[in-house]
C-alpha positions as CSV (number, residue, x, y, z in Angstrom):
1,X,-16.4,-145.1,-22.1
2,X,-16.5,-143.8,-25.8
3,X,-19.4,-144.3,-28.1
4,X,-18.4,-147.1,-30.5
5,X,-18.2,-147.4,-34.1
6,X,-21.7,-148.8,-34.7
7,X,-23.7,-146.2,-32.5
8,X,-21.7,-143.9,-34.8
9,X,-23.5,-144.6,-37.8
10,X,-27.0,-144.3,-36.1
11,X,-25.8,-140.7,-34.0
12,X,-27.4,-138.3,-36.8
13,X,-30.7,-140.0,-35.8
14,X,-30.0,-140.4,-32.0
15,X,-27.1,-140.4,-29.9
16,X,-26.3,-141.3,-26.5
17,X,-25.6,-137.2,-25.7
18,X,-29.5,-136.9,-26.4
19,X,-30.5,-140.0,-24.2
20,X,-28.4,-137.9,-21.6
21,X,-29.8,-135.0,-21.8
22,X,-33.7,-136.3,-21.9
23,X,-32.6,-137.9,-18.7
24,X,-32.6,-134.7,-16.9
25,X,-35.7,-133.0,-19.0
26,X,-38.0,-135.4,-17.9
27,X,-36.3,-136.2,-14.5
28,X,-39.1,-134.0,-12.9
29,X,-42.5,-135.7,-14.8
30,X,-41.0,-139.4,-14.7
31,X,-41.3,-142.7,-12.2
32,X,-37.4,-144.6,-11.9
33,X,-39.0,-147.8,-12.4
34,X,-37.7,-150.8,-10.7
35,X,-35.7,-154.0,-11.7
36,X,-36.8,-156.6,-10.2
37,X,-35.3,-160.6,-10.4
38,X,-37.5,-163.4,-11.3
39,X,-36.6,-166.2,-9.5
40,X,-39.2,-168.5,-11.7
41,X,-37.5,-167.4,-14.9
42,X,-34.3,-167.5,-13.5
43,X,-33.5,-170.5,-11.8
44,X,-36.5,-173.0,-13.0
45,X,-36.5,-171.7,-17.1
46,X,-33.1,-170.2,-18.0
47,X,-30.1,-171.2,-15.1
48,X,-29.5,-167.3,-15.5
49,X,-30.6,-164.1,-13.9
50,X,-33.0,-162.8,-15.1
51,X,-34.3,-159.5,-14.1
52,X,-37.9,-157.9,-15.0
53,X,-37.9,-154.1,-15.8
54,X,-41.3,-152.7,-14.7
55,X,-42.6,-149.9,-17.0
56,X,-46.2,-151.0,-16.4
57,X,-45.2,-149.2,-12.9
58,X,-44.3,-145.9,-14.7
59,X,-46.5,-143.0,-14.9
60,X,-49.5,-143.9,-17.1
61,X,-49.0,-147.2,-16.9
62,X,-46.3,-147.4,-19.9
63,X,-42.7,-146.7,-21.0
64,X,-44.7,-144.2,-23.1
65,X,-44.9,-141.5,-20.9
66,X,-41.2,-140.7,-21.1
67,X,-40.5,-140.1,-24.8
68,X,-43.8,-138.3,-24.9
69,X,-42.6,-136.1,-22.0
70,X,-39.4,-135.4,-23.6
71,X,-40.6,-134.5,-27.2
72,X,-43.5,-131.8,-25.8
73,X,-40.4,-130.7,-23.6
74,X,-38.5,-129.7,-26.8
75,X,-41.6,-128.1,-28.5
76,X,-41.2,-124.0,-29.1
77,X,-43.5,-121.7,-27.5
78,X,-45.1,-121.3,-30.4
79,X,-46.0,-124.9,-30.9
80,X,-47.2,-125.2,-27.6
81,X,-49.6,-122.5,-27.9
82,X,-50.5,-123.7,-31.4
83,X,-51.4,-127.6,-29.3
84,X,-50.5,-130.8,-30.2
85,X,-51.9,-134.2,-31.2
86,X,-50.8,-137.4,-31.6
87,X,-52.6,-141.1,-33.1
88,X,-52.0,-143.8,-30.8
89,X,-53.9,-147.1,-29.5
90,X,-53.6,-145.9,-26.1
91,X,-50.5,-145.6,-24.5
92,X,-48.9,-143.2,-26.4
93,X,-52.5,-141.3,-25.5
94,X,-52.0,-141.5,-22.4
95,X,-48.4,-140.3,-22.0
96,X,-49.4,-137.3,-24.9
97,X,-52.5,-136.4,-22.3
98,X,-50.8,-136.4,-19.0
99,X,-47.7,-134.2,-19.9
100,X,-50.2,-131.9,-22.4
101,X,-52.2,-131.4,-18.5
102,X,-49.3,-130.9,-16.5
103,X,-47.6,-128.4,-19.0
104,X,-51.0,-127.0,-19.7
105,X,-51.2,-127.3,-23.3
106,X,-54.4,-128.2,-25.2
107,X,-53.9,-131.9,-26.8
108,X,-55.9,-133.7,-29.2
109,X,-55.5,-137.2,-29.2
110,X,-57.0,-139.3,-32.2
111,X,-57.4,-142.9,-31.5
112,X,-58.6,-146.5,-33.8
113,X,-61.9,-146.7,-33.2
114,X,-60.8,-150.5,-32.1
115,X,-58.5,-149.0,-29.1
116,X,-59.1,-151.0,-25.9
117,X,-62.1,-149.3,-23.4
118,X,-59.4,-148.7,-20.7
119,X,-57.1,-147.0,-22.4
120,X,-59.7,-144.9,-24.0
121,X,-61.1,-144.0,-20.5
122,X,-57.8,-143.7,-18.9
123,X,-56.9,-140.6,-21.9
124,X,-59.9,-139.3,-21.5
125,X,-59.1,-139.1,-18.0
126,X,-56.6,-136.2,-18.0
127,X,-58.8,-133.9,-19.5
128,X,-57.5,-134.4,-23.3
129,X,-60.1,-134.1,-26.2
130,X,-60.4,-137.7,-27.9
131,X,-61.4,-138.4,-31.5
132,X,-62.4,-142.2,-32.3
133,X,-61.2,-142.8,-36.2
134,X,-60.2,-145.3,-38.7
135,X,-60.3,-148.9,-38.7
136,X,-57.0,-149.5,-37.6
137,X,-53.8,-147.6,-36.6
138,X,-52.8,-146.5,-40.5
139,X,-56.4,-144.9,-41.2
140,X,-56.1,-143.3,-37.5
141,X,-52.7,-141.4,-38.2
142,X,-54.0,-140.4,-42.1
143,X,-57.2,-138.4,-40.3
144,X,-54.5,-137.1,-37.3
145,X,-52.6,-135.8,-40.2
146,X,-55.8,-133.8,-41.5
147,X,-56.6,-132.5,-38.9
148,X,-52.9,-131.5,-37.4
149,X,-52.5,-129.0,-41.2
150,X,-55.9,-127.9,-40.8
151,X,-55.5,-126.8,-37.5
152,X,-51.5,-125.8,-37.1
153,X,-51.0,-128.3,-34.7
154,X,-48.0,-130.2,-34.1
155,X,-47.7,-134.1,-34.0
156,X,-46.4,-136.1,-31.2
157,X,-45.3,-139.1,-33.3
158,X,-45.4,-142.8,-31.4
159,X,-42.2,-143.8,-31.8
160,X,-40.5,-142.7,-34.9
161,X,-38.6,-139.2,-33.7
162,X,-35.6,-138.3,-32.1
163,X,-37.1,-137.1,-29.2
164,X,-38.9,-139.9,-28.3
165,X,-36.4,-142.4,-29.1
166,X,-34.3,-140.4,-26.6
167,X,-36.8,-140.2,-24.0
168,X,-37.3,-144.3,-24.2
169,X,-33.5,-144.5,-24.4
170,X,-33.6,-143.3,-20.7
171,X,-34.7,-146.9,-19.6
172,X,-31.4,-148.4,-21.1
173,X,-29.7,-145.9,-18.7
174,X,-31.4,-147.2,-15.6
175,X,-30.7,-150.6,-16.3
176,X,-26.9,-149.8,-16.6
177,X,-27.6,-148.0,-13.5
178,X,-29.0,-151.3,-12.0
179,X,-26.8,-154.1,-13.7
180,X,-23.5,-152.1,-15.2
181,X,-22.5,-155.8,-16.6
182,X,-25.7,-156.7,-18.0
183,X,-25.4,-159.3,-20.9
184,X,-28.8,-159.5,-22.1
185,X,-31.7,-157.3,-23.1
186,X,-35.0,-158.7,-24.7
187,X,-37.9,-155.7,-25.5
188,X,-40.8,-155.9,-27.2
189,X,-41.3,-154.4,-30.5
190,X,-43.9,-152.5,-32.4
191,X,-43.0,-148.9,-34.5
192,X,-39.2,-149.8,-32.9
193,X,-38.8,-146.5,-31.1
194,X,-38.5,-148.1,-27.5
195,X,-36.1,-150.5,-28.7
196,X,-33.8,-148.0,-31.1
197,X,-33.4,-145.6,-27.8
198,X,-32.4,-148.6,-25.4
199,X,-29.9,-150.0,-27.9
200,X,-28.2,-146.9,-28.2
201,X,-28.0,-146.3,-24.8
202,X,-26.8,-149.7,-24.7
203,X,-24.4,-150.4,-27.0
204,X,-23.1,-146.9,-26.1
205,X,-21.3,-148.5,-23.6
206,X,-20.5,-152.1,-24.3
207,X,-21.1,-153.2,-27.8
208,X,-21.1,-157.2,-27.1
209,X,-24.2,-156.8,-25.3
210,X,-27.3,-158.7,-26.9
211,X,-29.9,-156.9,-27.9
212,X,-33.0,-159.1,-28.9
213,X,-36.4,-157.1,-29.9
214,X,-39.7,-159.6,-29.3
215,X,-42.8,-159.4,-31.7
216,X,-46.2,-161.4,-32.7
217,X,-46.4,-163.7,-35.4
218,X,-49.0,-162.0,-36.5
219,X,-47.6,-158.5,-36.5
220,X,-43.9,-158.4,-37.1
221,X,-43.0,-155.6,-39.6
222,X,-39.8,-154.4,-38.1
223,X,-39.0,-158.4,-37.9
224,X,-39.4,-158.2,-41.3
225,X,-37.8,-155.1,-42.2
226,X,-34.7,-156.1,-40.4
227,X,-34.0,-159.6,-41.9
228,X,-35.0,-158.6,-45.3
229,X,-32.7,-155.5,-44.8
230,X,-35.3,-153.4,-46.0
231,X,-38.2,-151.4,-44.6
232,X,-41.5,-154.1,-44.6
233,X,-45.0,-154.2,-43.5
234,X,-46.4,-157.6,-41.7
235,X,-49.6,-158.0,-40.8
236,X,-51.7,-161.0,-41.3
237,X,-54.0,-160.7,-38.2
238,X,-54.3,-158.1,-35.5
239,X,-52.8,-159.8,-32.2
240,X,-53.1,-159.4,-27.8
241,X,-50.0,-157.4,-27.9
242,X,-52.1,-154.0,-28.9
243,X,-49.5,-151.8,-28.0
244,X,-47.4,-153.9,-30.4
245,X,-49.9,-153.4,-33.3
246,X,-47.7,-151.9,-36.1
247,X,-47.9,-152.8,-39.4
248,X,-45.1,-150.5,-40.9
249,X,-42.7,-149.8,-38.4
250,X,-40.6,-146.5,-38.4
251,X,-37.9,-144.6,-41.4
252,X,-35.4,-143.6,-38.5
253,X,-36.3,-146.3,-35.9
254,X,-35.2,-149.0,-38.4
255,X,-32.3,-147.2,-39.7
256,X,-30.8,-147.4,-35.9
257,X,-32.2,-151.3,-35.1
258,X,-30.7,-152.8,-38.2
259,X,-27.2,-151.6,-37.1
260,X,-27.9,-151.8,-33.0
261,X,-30.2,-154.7,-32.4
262,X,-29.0,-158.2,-32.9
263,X,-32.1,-160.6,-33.4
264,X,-35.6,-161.0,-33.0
265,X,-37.8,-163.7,-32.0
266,X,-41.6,-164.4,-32.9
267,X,-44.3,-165.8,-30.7
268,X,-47.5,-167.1,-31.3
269,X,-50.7,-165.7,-29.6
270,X,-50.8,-168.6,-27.0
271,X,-47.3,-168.0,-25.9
272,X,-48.3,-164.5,-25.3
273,X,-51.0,-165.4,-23.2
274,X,-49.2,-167.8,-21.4
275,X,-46.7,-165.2,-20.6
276,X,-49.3,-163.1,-18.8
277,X,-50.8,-165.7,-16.8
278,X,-47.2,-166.6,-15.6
279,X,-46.5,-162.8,-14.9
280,X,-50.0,-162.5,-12.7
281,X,-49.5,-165.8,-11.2
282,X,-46.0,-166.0,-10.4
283,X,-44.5,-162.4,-10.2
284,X,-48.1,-161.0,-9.2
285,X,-47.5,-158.4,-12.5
286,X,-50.4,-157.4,-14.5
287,X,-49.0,-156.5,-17.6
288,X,-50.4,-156.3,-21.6
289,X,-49.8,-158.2,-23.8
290,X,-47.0,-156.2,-26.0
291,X,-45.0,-156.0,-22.0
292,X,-45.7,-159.9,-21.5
293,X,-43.4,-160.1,-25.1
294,X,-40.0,-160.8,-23.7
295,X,-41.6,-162.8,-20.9
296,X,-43.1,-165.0,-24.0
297,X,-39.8,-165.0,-25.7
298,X,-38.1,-166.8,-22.7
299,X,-40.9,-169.3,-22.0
300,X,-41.3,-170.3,-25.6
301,X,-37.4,-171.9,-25.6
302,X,-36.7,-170.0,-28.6
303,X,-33.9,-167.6,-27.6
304,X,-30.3,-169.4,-28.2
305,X,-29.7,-170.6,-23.9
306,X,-26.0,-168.8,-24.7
307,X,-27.7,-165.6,-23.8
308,X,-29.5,-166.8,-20.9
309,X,-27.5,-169.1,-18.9
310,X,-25.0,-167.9,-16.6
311,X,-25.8,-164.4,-17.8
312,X,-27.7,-161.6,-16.4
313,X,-30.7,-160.5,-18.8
314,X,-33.1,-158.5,-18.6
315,X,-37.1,-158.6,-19.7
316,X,-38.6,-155.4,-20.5
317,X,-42.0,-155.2,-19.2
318,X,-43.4,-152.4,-20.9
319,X,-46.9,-151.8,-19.9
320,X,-49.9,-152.6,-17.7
321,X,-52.8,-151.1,-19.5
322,X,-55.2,-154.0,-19.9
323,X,-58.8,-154.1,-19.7
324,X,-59.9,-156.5,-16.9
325,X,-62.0,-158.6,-19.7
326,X,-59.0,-159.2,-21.4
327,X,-57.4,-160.3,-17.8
328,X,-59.8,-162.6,-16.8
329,X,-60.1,-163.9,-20.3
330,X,-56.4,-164.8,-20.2
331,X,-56.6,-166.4,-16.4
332,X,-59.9,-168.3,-17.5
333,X,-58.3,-170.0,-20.7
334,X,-55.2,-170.4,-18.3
335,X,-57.0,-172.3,-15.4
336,X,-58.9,-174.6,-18.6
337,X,-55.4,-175.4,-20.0
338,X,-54.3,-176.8,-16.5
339,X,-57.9,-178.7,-15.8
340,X,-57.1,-180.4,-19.1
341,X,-53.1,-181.1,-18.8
342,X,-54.5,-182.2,-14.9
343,X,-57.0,-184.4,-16.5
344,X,-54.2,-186.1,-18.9
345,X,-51.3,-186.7,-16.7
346,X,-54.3,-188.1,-13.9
């Protein structure tokens, strides 16, 4: 099937040819994660099917791992020798860290000084130098930026690079691989380059199918940005969906969602953790919060029913990396909702 019109306009930034071909350069590194279908969601919330898509099974815990994989991949000698770096809350990190080891390059990783204890244990875990900095994620990337000219290094950006939009464009692939007449995909959304890479594989090959990106209420700048048709920062609060935590998403990543995706949705903090409960106590998924997005979307009733019913959709979740506070802090409020609805309906 031929690339269509609309994935035209976005091709100078990333094109399915370069989804392809980070397919087979990270083939050897990456986990083909599994699609699984939610019987809950599907036949007790939406009358669809709808199928979970387990990145917080991949390598590292996160989706993050395999645009990380494929931009070192395309480094130069040079570059490699020179090491990279890369600011990140933590997943990112971790992706950055594990391919740096297995490639044997020396990587730097600069994180906010705010980044959860088990993803700061986890990166340190593969060996890599980490730097605690800034305040939040914008003061973090400023002192990664210092230090990358000082020291000739070069940067493994988060999301907003060909590269890595190709490398998370790869997931798109596999779900075509799994469901060829997919209707619906919903993905969590923070810098936009997991999204931008699964809509172009995506819409690649069938334009009609709906593409709708997930983000907090409290952080929503490529929400923003899209609606507004102009590139917008949001944030009011920081929110549970860490990995989500971008106040100014991406040049290139929004360039290729305002043509590819087709809405977004907004939950509230609550819905989020509600989401995870549901995940743990129904599908038996840990995930974080920014994976237990799409998951929120559904439960919250505010996606349109025309893309759920009767059609096959598909919930990205995108990560597992969550400290076990932050896990039993989400079943305890969870089990003091239910004493209390309990204690109401008597």
């Amino acid at each position: 099937m031929t690339t269509n019109t609309v994935t035209l306009q976005t091709a100078h930034i990333v094109s399915l040819g370069d989804i392809e071909e980070a397919k087979a350069s990270i083939k050897p590194f990456i986990r083909r994660t599994p699609l699984i279908k939610s019987m809950y969601l599907s036949q007790s919330i939406t009358k669809g099917n709808v199928f979970l898509k387990l990145e917080n099974m991949q390598f590292t815990g996160s989706f993050k791992f395999r645009g990380a994989s494929n931009k070192i991949n395309h480094l130069t000698d040079e570059q490699k020798e020179k090491g990279i770096i890369a600011a990140s809350a933590g997943n990112h990190a971790q992706g950055v860290a594990l391919t740096a080891k297995l490639l044997g390059i020396d990587a730097t990783i600069v994180m906010p000084e705010t980044a959860p204890q088990a993803k700061q244990q986890a990166t340190k875990g593969y060996g890599t130098k980490v730097i605690l900095k800034g305040k939040n994620f914008n003061e973090t990337r400023l002192y990664m930026e210092e230090l990358a000219k000082e020291n000739g290094m070069t940067i493994v950006h988060p999301y907003d690079d060909k590269f890595v939009m190709a490398g998370q464009g790869t997931i798109g692939l596999e779900i075509l691989d799994d469901i060829w007449n997919v209707n619906t995909v919903i993905v969590p959304v923070g810098g936009g380059g997991l999204i931008a890479g699964i809509a172009t594989a995506l819409k690649s090959f069938n334009p009609s199918i709906h593409i709708i990106g997930v983000q907090s209420e409290n952080v929503h700048g490529m929400a923003e940005s899209f609606y507004k048709r102009d590139l917008t920062e949001h944030r009011v609060d920081s929110t549970i969906a860490d990995g989500c935590d971008v106040k100014v998403p991406g040049e290139q990543t929004y360039e290729v969602v305002k043509h590819l995706v087709d809405e977004f949705i907004l939950v509230i903090e609550e819905e989020i953790e509600h989401a995870m409960k549901d995940l743990m106590q129904r599908a038996k998924i840990i995930t974080e919060g920014a994976g237990a997005l799409p998951t929120a979307a559904i439960l919250s009733g505010k996606i349109n029913n025309k893309w759920l019913e009767d059609k096959n959709v598909v919930a990205l979740v995108s990560g597992g990396n969550v400290d076990l506070t932050r896990v039993s802090g989400v079943i305890e409020h969870g089990l003091n909702i239910a004493d209390t609805s309990k204690g109401v309906v008597g």
